[in-house]
C-alpha positions as CSV (number, residue, x, y, z in Angstrom):
1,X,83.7,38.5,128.3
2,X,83.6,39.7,132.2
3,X,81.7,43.4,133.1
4,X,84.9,45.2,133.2
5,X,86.2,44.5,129.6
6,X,82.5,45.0,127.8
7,X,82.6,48.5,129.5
8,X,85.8,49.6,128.3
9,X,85.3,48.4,125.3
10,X,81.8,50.0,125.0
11,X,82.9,53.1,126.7
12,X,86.1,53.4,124.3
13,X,84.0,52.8,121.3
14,X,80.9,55.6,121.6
15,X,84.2,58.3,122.7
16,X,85.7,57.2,119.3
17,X,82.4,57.8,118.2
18,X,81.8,61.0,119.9
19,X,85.1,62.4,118.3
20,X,84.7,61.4,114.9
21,X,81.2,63.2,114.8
22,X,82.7,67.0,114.3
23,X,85.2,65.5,111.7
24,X,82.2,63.6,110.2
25,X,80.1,66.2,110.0
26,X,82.5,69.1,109.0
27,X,83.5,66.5,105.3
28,X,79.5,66.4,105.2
29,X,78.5,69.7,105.3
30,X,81.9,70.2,102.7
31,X,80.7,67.7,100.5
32,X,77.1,69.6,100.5
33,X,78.7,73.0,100.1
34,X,80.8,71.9,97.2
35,X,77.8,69.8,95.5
36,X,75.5,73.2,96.0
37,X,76.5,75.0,93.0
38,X,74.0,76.4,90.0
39,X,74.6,77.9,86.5
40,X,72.5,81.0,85.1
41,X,71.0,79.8,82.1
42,X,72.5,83.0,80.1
43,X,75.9,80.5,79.8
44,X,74.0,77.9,77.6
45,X,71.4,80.5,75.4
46,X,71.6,79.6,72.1
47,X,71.3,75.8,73.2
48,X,68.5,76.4,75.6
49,X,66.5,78.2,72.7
50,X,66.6,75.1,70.7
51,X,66.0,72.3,73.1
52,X,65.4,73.2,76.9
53,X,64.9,69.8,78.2
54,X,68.2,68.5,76.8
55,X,70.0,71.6,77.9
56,X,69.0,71.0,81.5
57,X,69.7,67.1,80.7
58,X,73.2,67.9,79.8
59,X,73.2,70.3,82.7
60,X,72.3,67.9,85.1
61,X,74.9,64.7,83.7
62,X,77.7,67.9,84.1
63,X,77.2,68.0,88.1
64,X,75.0,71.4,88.2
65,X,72.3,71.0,90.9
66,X,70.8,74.4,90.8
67,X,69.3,76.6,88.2
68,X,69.2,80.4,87.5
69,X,66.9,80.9,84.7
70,X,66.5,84.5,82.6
71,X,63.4,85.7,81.0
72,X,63.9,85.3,77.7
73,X,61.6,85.0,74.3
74,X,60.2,81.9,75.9
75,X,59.5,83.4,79.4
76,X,61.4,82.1,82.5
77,X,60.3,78.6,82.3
78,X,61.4,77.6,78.4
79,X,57.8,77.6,77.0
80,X,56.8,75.7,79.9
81,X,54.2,76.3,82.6
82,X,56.2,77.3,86.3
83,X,55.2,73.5,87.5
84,X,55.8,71.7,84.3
85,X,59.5,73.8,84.3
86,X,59.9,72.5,88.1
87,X,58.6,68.6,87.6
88,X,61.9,68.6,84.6
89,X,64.1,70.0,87.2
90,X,63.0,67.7,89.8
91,X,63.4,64.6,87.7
92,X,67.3,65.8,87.1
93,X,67.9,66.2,90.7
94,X,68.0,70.0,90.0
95,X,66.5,73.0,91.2
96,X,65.0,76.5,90.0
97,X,66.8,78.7,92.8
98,X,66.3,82.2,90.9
99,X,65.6,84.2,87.6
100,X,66.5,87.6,86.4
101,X,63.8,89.2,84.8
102,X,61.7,92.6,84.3
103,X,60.8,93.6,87.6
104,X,58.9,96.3,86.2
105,X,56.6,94.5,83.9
106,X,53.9,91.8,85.4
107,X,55.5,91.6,88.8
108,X,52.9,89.9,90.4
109,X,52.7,87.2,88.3
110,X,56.0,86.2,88.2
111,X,56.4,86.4,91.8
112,X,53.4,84.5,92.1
113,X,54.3,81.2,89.7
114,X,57.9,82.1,91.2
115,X,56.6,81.4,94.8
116,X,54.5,78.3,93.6
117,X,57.1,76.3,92.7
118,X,59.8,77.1,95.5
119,X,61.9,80.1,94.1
120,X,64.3,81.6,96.2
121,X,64.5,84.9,94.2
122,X,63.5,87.5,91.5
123,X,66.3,89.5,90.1
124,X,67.2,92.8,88.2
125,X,69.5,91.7,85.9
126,X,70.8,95.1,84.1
127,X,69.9,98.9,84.4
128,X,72.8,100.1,82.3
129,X,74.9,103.5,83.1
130,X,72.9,106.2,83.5
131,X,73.1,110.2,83.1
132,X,72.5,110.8,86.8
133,X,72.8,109.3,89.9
134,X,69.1,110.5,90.8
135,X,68.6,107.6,88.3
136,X,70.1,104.9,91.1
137,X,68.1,106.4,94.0
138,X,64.7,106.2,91.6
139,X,66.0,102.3,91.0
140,X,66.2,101.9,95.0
141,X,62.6,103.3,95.1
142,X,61.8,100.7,92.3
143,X,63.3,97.9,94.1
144,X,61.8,98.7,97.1
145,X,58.4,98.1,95.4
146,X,59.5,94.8,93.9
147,X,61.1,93.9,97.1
148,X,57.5,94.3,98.8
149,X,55.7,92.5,96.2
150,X,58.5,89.6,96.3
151,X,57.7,89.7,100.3
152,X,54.1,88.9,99.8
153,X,54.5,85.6,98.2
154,X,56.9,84.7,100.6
155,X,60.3,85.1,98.6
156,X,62.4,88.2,97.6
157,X,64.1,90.0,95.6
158,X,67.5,91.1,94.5
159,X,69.6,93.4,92.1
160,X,72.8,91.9,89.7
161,X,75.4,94.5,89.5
162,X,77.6,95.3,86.5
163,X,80.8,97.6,86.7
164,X,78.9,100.5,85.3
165,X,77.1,100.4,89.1
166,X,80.9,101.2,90.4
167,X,81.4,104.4,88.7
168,X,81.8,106.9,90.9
169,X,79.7,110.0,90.2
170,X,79.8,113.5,91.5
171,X,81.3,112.2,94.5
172,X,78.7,108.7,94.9
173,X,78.6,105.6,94.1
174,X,75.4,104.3,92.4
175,X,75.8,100.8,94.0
176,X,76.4,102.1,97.6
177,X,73.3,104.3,96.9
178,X,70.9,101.5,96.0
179,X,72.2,99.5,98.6
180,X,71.8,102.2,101.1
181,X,68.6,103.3,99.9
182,X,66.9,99.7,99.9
183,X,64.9,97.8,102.5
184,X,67.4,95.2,103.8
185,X,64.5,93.2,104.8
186,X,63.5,92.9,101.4
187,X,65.8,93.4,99.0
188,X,69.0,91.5,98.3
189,X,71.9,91.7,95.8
190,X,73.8,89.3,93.5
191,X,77.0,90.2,93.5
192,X,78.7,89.1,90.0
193,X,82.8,88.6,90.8
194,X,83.3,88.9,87.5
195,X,82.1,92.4,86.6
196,X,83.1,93.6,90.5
197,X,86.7,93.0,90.0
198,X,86.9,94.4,86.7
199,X,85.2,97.0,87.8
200,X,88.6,97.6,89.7
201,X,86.8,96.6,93.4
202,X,87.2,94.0,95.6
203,X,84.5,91.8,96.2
204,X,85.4,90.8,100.1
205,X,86.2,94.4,100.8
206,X,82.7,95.7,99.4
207,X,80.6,93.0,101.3
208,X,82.2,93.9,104.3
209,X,81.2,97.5,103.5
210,X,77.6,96.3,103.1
211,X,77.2,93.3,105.9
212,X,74.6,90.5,104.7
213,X,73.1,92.2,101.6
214,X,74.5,90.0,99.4
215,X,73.3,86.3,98.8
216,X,73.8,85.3,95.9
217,X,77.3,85.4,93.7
218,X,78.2,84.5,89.9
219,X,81.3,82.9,90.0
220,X,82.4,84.0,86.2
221,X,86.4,84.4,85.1
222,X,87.8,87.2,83.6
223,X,91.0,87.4,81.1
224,X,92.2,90.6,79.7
225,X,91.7,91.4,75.9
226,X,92.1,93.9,73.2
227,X,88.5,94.8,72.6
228,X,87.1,97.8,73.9
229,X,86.0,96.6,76.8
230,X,88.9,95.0,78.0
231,X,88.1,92.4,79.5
232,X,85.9,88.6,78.7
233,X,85.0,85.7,80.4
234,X,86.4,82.4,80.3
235,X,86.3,78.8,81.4
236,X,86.4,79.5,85.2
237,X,89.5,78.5,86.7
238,X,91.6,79.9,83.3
239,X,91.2,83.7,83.7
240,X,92.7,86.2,86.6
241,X,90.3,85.0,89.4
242,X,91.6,82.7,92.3
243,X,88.4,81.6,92.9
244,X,90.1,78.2,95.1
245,X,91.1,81.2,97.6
246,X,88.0,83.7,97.0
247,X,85.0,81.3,97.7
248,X,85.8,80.2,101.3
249,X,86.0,84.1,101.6
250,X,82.8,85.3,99.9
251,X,80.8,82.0,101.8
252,X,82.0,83.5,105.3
253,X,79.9,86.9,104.2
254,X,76.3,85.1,104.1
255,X,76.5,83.8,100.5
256,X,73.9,81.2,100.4
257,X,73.8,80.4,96.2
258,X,76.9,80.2,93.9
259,X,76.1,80.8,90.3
260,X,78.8,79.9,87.5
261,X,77.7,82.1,84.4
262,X,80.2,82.1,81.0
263,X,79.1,84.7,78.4
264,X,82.4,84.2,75.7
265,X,83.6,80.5,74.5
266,X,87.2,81.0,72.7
267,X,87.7,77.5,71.6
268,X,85.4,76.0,72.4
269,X,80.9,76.0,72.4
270,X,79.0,76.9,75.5
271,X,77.7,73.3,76.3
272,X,81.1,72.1,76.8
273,X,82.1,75.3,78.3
274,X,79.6,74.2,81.2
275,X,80.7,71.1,81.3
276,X,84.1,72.5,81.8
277,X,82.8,75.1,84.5
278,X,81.2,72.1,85.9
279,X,84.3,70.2,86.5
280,X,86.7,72.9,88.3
281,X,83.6,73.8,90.6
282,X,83.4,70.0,91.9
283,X,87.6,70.7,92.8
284,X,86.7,73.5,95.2
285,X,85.2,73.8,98.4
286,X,83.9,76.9,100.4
């Protein structure tokens, strides 16, 4: 093979190389978006009160690589101590990325164990309507505090909106108002698609409103009943949500951790509901 030919040939191959790259890349960091989804542990609670190791088994065999765990009877780590809770994970190929919990109650603590084993975030899951929205602006004061003792062990913390938090009062809007009146540099929100929209608001809208403040999402679907509240979840992918066009969205507003959460199971249980959950997630990308 004379000079001439070898260079071409080595020269044609490292541009075919050099083009393929961004292509290559852009399916890899896809592949890695898609793969990087989590399920608050809320969706499997009656299971996970039973047996928490085979929950997060089953979990894990359903395609789930991240974990949002609550502080229930058992604490947030299912009876287990914070490392013992991570060394499970960590043998599924999972991780603890977050909890909701009582910000109000041990803080420290749980921040501390939180921190220990790589937690992301601490989160308010639930103040409830309230009679007055001096209420919200003492719950920014309150999350201010929790966002400063989050910020000492090096992780943070966040509030999870319901629709009550969209109900305009006197003229304000108790979610602006704790958004507005809350460190950005340490306090976060969890956005919940779910309880947004049927709070009649849309999600994209709202985090342009409020640039980078929210991180974290629950992907959850919503169908339309008769009860009083008007409204459930469902398998994601069978409700009103176009989640296929919503998540590229949301991901392009700093959305770093996509939650699926499922609290009603028509037909079917809420282990196969995950499972289910599970299985439309892996046909999206964002």
């Amino acid at each position: 093979m004379n000079n001439s030919r070898r260079s071409f040939l080595r020269n044609s191959a490292l541009a075919g190389f050099a083009l393929s790259m961004p292509f290559r890349n852009e399916l890899l960091a896809m592949a890695n978006k898609q793969n990087k989804f989590g399920i608050q542990l809320w969706s499997v609670k009656d299971a996970l009160a039973k047996d928490p190791v085979a929950v997060l088994k089953h979990l894990a065999a359903s395609g789930y690589k991240q974990i949002e765990s609550f502080e229930g009877a058992q604490g947030i780590f299912w009876g287990m101590k914070n490392t013992e809770f991570k060394k499970t994970l960590d043998g599924l190929g999972m991780k603890i990325v977050s909890a909701h919990c009582d910000n109000v109650k041990d803080f420290n603590r749980k921040a501390s164990e939180a921190a220990e084993i790589g937690m992301k975030y601490l989160i308010c899951p639930y103040k409830g309507p309230q009679k007055s929205i001096d209420d919200f602006k003492r719950f920014a004061d309150e999350f201010n505090t929790s966002g400063d003792i989050a910020k000492k062990y090096g992780i943070r913390f966040a509030y999870h909106n319901h629709d009550y938090s969209f109900v305009n009062m006197n003229g304000e809007v108790p979610q602006d108002i704790m958004i507005e009146l809350t460190n950005p540099d340490t306090v976060d929100f969890e956005m919940d698609m779910y309880w947004t929209i049927a709070a009649g608001v849309d999600p994209i809208a709202y985090m342009k409103k409020f640039p980078n403040r929210f991180k974290l999402v629950h992907v959850k679907d919503l169908v339309k009943t008769n009860t009083t509240e008007g409204h459930e979840s469902c398998i994601i992918g069978k409700g009103t949500i176009d989640y296929k066009t919503l998540l590229p969205k949301v991901a392009k507003q700093g959305v770093e951790y996509f939650i699926v959460e499922q609290e009603a199971y028509t037909g079917t249980n809420e282990l196969d509901a995950a499972k289910d959950d599970a299985a439309y997630m892996k046909t999206l990308t964002w």
